[in-house]
C-alpha positions in Angstrom: -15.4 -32.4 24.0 -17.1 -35.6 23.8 -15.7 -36.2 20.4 -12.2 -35.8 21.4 -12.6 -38.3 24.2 -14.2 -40.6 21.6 -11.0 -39.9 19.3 -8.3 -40.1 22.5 -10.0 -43.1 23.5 -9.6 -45.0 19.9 -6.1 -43.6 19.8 -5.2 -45.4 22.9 -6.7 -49.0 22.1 -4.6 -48.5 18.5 -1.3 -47.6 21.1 -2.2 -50.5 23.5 -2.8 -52.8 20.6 0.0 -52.5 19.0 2.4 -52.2 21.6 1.8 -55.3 23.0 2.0 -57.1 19.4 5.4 -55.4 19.5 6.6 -56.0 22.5 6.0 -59.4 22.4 7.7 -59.9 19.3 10.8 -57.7 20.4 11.1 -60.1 23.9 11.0 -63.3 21.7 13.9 -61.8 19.5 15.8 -60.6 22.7 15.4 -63.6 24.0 17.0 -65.4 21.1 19.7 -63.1 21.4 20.8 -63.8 24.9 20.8 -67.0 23.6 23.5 -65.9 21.3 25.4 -63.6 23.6 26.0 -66.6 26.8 26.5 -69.2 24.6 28.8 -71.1 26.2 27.8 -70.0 29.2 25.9 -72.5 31.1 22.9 -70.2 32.3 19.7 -71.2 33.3 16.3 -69.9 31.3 15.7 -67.9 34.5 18.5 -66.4 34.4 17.8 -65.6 30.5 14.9 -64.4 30.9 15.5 -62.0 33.8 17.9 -60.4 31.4 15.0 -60.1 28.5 12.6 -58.3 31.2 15.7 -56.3 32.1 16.2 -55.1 28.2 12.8 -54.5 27.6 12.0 -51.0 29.0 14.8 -49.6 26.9 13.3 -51.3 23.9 9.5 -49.8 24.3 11.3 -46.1 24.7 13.6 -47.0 21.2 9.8 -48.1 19.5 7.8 -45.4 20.9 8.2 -43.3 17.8 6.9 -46.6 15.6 4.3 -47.0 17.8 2.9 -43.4 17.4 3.0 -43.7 14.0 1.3 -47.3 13.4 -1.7 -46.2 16.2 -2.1 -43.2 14.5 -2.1 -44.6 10.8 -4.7 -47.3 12.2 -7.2 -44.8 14.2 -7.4 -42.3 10.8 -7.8 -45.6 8.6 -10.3 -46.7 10.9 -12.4 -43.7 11.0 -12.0 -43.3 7.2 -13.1 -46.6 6.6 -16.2 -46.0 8.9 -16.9 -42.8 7.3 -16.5 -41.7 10.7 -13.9 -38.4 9.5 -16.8 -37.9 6.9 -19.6 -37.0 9.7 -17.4 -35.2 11.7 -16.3 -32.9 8.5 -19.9 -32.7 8.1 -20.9 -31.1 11.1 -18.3 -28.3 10.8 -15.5 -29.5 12.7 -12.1 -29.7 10.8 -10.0 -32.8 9.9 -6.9 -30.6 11.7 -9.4 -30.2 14.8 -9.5 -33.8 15.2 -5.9 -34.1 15.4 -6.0 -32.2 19.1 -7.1 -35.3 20.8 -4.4 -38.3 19.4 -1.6 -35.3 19.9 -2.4 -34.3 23.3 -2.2 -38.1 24.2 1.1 -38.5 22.6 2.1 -35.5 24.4 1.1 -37.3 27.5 2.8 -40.2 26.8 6.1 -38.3 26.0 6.3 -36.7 29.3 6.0 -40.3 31.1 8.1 -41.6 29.0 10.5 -38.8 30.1 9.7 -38.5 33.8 8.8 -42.1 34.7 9.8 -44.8 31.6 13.6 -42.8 31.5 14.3 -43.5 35.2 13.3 -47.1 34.6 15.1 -47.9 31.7 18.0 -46.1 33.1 17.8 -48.2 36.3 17.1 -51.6 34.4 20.1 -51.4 31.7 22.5 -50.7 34.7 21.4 -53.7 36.3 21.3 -55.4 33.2 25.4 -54.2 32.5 26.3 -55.6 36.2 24.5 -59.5 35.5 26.1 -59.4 32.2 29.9 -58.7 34.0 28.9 -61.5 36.5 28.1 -64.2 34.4 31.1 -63.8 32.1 33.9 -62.1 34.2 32.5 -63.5 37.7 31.9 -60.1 39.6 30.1 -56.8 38.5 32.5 -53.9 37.2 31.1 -51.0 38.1 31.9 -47.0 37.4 30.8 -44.2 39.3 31.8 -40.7 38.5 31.1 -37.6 41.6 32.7 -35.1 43.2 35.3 -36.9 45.7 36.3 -38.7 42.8 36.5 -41.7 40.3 35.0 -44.9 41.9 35.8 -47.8 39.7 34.7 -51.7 40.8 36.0 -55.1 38.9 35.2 -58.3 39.6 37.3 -61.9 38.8 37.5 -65.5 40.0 40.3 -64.0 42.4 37.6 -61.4 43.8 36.5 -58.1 43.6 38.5 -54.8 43.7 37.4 -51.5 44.6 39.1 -48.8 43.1 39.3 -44.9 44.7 40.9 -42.0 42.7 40.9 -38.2 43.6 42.4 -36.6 40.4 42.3 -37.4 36.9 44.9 -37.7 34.3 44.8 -38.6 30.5 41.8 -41.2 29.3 44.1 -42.3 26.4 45.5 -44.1 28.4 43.5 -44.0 31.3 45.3 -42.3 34.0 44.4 -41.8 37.9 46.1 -40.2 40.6 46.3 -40.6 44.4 44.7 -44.0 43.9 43.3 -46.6 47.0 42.7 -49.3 46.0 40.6 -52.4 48.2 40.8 -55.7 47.2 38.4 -58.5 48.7 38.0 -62.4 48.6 35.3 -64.5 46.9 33.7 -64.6 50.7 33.5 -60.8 50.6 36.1 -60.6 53.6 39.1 -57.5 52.8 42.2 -59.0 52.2 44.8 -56.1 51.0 45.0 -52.4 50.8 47.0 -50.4 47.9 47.8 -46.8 47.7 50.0 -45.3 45.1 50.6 -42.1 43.6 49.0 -43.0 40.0 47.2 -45.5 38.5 48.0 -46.5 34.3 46.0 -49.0 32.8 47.8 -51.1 30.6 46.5 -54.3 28.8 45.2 -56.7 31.3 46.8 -54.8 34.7 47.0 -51.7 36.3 50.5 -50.5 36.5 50.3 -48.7 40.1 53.5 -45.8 41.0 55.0 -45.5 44.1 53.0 -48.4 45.7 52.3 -49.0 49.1 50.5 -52.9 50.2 49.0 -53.1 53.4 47.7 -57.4 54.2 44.7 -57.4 55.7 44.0 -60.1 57.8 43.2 -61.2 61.5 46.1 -61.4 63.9 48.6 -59.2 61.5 49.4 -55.8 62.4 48.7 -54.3 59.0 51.5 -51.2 59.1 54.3 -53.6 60.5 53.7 -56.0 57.3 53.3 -53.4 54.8 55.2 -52.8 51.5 56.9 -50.8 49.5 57.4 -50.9 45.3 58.6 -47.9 43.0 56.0 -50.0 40.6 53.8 -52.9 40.9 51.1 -54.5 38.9 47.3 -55.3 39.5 45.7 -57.9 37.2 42.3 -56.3 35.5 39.3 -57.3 33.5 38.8 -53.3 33.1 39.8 -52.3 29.5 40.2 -48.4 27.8 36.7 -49.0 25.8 35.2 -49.9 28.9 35.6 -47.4 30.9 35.1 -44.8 28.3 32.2 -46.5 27.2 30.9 -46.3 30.9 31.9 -42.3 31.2 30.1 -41.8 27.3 27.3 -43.6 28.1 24.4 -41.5 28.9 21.6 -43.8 28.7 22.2 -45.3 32.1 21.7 -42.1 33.7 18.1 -41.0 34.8 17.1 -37.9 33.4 16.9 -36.5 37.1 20.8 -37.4 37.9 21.6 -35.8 33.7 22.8 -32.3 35.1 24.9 -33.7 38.1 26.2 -36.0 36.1 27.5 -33.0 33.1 28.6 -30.8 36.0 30.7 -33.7 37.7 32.3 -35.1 34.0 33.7 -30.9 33.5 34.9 -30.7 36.7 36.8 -33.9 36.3 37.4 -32.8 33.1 36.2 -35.2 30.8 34.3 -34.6 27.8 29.7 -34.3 29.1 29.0 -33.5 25.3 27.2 -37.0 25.2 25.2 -36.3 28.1 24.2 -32.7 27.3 23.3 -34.1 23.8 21.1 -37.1 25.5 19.7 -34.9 28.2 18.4 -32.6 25.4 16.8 -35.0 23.4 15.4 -36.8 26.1 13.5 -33.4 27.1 12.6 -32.9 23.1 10.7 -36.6 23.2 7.5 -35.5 23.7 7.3 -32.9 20.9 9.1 -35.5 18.8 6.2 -37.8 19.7 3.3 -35.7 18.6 5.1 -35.3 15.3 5.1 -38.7 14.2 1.1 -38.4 15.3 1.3 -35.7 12.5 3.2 -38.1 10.2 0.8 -40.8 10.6 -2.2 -38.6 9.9 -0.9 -36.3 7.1 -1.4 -39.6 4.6 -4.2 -41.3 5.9 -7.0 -38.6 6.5 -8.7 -39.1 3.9 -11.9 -41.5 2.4 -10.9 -45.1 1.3 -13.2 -44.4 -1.7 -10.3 -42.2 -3.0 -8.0 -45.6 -3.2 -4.5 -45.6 -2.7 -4.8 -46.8 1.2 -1.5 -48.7 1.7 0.5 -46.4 -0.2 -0.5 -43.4 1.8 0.3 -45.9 5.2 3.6 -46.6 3.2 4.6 -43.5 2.8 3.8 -42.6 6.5 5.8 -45.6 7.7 8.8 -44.6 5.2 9.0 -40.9 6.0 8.4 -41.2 10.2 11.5 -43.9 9.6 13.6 -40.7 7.6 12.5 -38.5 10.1 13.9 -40.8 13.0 17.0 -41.5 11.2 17.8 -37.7 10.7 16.9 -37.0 14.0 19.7 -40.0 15.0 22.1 -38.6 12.4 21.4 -35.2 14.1 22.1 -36.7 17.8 25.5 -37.7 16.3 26.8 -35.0 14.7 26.0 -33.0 18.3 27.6 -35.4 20.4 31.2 -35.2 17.9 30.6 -31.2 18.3 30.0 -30.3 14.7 26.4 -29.1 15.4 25.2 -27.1 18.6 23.9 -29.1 21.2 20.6 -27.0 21.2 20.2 -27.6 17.3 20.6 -31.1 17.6 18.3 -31.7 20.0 15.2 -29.9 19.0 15.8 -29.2 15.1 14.6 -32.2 14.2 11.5 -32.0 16.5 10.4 -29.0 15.4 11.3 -29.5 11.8 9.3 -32.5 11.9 6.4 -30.5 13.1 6.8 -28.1 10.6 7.0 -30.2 7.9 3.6 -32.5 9.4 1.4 -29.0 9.7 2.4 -27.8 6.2 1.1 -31.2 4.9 -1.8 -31.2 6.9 -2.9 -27.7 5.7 -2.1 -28.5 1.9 -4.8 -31.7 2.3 -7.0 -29.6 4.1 -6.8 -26.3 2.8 -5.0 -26.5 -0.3 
């Protein structure tokens, strides 16, 4: 037992170690590419830099795989080096058996990154969507999908606009029916009320049916002023991509709002394969995790005195990257509906594992 506190403990100054070195390298890139993104935008570095800090809990879950991988490719070279894996050999105790500790602490840290880092990151690239809509459009545009309905917000030098829809028609174009739509001044005050029959979005405008204006404003009765047009046009910073991008984009959603989320998209009838696809492989992380621990150590449990040190870490590196990639590749061809959602999710997981133990056993046992 002691032993494989000695081993978890190791394991987790390698994780720490190395996260931080890639961290900070990953929020100086970011950095420079806000820079990028809002030039010509006069923003402040504080500004800048709450954006960075608002990018960077999606970037540690993208890296976790890499980082289980590197920590465990420097704890076995460590111990190797040390003759450490020797002595434990020695005293009867399997290379395989030293393997519990590192896995069950990547197991650990796959179920926080699912239960506590996915909320987070979730929560942080929403916020980091709305800041980006305010400093180029001037106002957040914002979509929320339940059941009474499409809520869609856009914001422009004008104001903001609040948009209500009850039914759903085509999203190519996008269509919405019995529409309400509230629009509001810079100052935040409500200025006008639209309700028509359907909603089109056509390029820059909405192209509203049957149309009815009600003025907001003090010391006008609002019915007596209001009215009528067959069609009428609303100016729109919204476009198609945009909003489908928005209704296909599961990573904003936390894990714990995934299944209201799917069961909300089919009853408005839009496609949730995305989201069933993300939700899947968000709860197949873990497992994915402890594989690339098995990556890492299939190469490198072995004596230095054998040689061949950084091509064993090489290899490790290059097939926990072809691992990740088919796992990717597998993530897309679910969410396009040529795999099953299942398959997609955890094949590669387990096949990864598979593939790790088999490895493991031929240096062990073989």
């Amino acid at each position: 037992m002691r032993l494989d506190l000695y081993f978890a403990r190791r394991f987790i100054q390698s994780f720490l170690m190395i996260g931080v070195v890639f961290l900070t390298l990953m929020m100086l890139i970011d950095m420079v590419e806000q820079l990028r993104r809002f030039e010509g935008i006069e923003l402040g570095f504080g500004k800048l830099f709450r954006l960075m800090l608002l990018n960077t809990p999606s970037a540690i879950k993208d890296i976790l795989p890499l980082l289980m991988i590197l920590s465990t490719i420097v704890l076995f070279v460590g111990l190797a080096r040390s003759s450490e894996l020797v002595v434990t050999r020695a005293v009867g105790r399997s290379g395989i058996r030293a393997l519990v500790a590192p896995g069950a602490v990547a197991l650990i840290i796959g179920i926080l990154a699912v239960t506590t880092l996915n909320p987070i990151a979730a929560a942080t690239s929403n916020r980091y969507q709305q800041l980006s809509d305010i400093y180029r459009t001037g106002g957040p545009q914002v979509l929320s999908l339940s059941d009474e309905g499409l809520l869609l917000r856009q914001g422009g030098a004008q104001g903001q606009s609040v948009i209500h829809a009850t039914a759903y028609g085509s999203i190519d174009p996008i269509e919405l029916f019995d529409v309400t739509i509230i629009s509001y001044d810079p100052n935040g005050g409500p200025v006008r009320r639209i309700h028509a029959e359907s909603a089109r979005l056509g390029t820059d405008a909405w192209l509203l049916q049957s149309a009815k204006v009600w003025t907001l404003a003090s010391g006008i009765n609002p019915e007596a002023t209001a009215a009528r047009h067959d069609t009428l046009s609303l100016p729109t910073t919204l476009t198609q991509d945009r909003i489908r991008n928005s209704l296909g984009r599961p990573m904003g959603v936390s894990i714990y709002d995934l299944p209201d989320t799917i069961r909300a998209l089919r009853q408005a009838g839009f496609s949730s394969r995305k989201h069933e696809v993300w939700y899947q492989v968000e709860l197949a992380r873990p497992l994915f995790l402890m594989a690339m621990v098995l990556v890492g150590a299939a190469f490198t449990m072995r004596h230095t005195r054998f040689g061949g040190t950084g091509l064993a870490v090489l290899m490790a590196v290059m097939l926990g990257f072809a691992l990740y990639f088919i796992r990717n590749f597998a993530q897309i061809l679910g969410e396009n509906g040529q795999i099953p959602v299942a398959l997609a999710a955890w094949g590669p997981p387990v096949a990864s594992l598979f593939l790790t133990m088999g490895l493991l056993l031929h240096a062990e046992d073989g």
